[in-house]
C-alpha positions, 0 to 999 in steps of 0.5 A, spaced: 091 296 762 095 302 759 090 308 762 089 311 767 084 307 772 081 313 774 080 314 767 072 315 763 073 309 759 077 304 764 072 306 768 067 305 765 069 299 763 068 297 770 063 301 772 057 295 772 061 290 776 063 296 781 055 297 782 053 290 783 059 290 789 055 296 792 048 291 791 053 286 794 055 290 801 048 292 801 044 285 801 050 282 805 049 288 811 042 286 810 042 279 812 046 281 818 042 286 821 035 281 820 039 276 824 040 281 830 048 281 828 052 289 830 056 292 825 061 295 829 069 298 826 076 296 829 082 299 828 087 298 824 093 300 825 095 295 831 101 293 836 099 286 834 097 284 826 096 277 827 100 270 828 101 267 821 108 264 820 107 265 813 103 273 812 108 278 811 106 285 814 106 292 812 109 296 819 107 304 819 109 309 826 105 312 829 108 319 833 104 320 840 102 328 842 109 326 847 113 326 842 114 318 842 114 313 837 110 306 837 111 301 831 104 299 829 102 294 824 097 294 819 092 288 821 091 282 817 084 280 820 081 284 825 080 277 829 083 279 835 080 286 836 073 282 834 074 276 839 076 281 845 068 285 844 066 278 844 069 277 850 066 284 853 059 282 851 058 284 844 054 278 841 053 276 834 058 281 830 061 282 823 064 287 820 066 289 812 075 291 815 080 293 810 085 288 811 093 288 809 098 282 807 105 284 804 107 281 798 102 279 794 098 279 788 095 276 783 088 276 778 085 273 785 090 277 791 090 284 792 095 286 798 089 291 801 082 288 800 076 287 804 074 281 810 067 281 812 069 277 818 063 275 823 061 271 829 056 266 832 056 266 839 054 258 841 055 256 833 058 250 832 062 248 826 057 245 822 052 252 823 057 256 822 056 252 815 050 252 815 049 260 815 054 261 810 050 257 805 044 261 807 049 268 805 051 265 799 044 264 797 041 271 798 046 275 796 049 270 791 045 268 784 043 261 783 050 260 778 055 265 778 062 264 773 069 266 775 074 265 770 071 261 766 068 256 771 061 256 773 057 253 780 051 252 782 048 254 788 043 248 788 046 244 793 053 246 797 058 239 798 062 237 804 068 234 804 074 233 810 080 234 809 083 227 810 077 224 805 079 230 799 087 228 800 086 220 800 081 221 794 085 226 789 092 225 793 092 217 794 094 218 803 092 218 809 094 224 810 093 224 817 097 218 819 103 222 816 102 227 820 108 230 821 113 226 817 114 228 811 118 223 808 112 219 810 108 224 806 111 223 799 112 216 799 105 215 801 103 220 795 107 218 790 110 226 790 117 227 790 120 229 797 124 236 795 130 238 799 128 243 805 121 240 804 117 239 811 111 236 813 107 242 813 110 244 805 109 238 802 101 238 805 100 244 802 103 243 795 100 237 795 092 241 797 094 246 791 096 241 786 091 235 787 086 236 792 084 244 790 083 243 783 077 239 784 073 244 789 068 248 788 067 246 782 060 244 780 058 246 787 060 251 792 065 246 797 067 246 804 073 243 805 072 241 813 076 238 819 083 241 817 090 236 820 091 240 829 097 243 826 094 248 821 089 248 828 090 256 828 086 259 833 081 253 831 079 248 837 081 240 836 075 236 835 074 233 842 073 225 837 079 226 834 084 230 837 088 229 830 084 235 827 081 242 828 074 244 827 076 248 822 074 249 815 074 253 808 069 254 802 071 254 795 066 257 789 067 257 782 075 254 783 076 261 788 078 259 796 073 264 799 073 264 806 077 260 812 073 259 818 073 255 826 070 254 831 074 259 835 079 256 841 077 259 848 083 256 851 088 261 853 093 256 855 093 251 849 092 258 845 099 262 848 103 255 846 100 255 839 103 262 838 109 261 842 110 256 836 108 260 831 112 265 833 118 261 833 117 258 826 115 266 823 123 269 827 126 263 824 125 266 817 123 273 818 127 276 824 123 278 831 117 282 830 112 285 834 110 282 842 105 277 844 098 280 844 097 279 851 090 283 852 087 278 847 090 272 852 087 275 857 080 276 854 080 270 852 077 265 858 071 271 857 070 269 850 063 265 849 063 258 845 062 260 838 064 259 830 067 265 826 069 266 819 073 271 815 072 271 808 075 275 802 070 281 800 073 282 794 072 275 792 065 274 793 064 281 789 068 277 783 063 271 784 056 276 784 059 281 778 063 274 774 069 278 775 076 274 772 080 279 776 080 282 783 081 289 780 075 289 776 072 290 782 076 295 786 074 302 785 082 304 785 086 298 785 093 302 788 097 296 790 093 291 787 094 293 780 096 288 775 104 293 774 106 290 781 106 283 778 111 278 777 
């Protein structure tokens, strides 16, 4: 796009697939409210923006009324600040956050975007899927299209992860767990040089198993390896694999979901692991959230699910880029792009 986005004719050109986004937000807040959720707003410049190994941040500063300087991040996900209201007695909450991930951008990835991010107090797994097959449906026509890729709604599929790699990738995935050598052999891929297990798990996702997904119907993809456990708890049948799963829909990866981890123990040894993983390739960075571990155990058993806005709207307005349903892409435009 040579013109300006805020230009009459570029906006224009946008304007139908920004109004349905409004009727988006709108149906979406409205499904929540007739089931009993609370809108709430956490903030989002924080000392701690989360513990992905691979997300990378936007750092800012902030000047106290002393005279100090505190080092603050842009959150990626507002789960910790949403899980300590859980922990304070909040009940079912979800909340539409602006969120913010460095080095990124696509027709599909915007470096600041929306999560809707919600919580089912005494949800299981298997009920958190449940209701974000009934948000879909309601906020959602019958078909959308995206990028050239049209899904029904008529029916949701459901498929593990130990089933989508034995039948696009040829492995048990699960017996391999940790070896990637075991990995490439099984599935035929080319072990490269430097390559770790959990590198040539998700080469192989993108490659082999994503094409497949949320093509004719929406997909969740259930029941993820314990090493991408995350904040997610183990399946107490299965120690192999967490309660964990994402949706895809018209070939997009819409949301990432879990039945949330309460214990603080098993939580802080993740993140000691994380944490390492992350240094060892960007250099130390922000101190462990240790209020979000001291909420924890006051946490109630629940699923919660982040899911990209921007996406959603993309799917509800048949969008092919994410910049058409952003009123003003900033960082997102097309210009920063390899």
């Amino acid at each position: 796009m040579t013109q300006p986005w805020w230009n009459a004719e570029s906006l224009a050109a946008r304007l139908p697939m920004l109004r349905r986004r409004g009727l988006l937000t709108a149906a979406t807040r409205a499904f929540f409210q007739a089931r009993g959720f609370t809108e709430v707003e956490t903030p989002y410049a924080v000392p701690v923006p989360g513990e992905e190994v691979h997300v990378r941040t936007f750092a800012t500063r902030f000047e106290t009324v002393r005279g100090e300087t505190v080092k603050l991040w842009l959150h990626t996900s507002p789960e910790f600040a949403m899980k300590k209201l859980l922990a304070g007695g909040a009940g079912p909450i979800f909340q539409f956050a602006r969120v913010w991930r460095n080095a990124e951008g696509s027709a599909t990835h915007a470096p600041e975007f929306t999560m809707l991010e919600w919580y089912t107090p005494g949800a299981s797994m298997a009920a958190l899927m449940d209701e974000t097959e009934a948000l879909f449906r309601a906020v959602l026509p019958p078909c959308v299209t995206c990028r050239g890729v049209t899904t029904s709604l008529a029916r949701f599929d459901r498929i593990t992860v130990a089933e989508a790699f034995f039948r696009w990738a040829g492995t048990d995935v699960l017996a391999s767990a940790g070896d990637a050598a075991a990995l490439a052999a099984a599935s035929g891929a080319a072990h490269r040089e430097g390559e770790d297990w959990e590198d040539l798990f998700f080469r192989l996702l993108l490659e082999r198993v994503e094409p497949h997904l949320g093509r004719d119907h929406p997909t969740f993809l259930t029941h993820w390896p314990a090493a991408q456990a995350a904040l997610a708890r183990r399946d107490p049948h299965d120690g192999r694999v967490a309660l964990r799963f994402e949706i895809y829909a018209a070939g997009l990866e819409l949301a990432n979901a879990f039945e949330e981890l309460t214990e603080p123990a098993e939580q802080r040894a993740r993140f000691v692991t994380d944490r390492a993983r992350r240094h060892a390739l960007s250099g130390p960075d922000w101190e462990m959230d240790e209020d979000f571990l001291a909420a924890l155990p006051g946490m109630p058993p629940c699923a919660g699910i982040a899911l990209g806005f921007d996406r959603l709207a993309m799917l509800a307005a048949g969008a092919d880029s994410i910049e058409q349903v952003l009123w003003l892409p900033g960082a997102a435009d097309p210009i920063y792009r390899k």
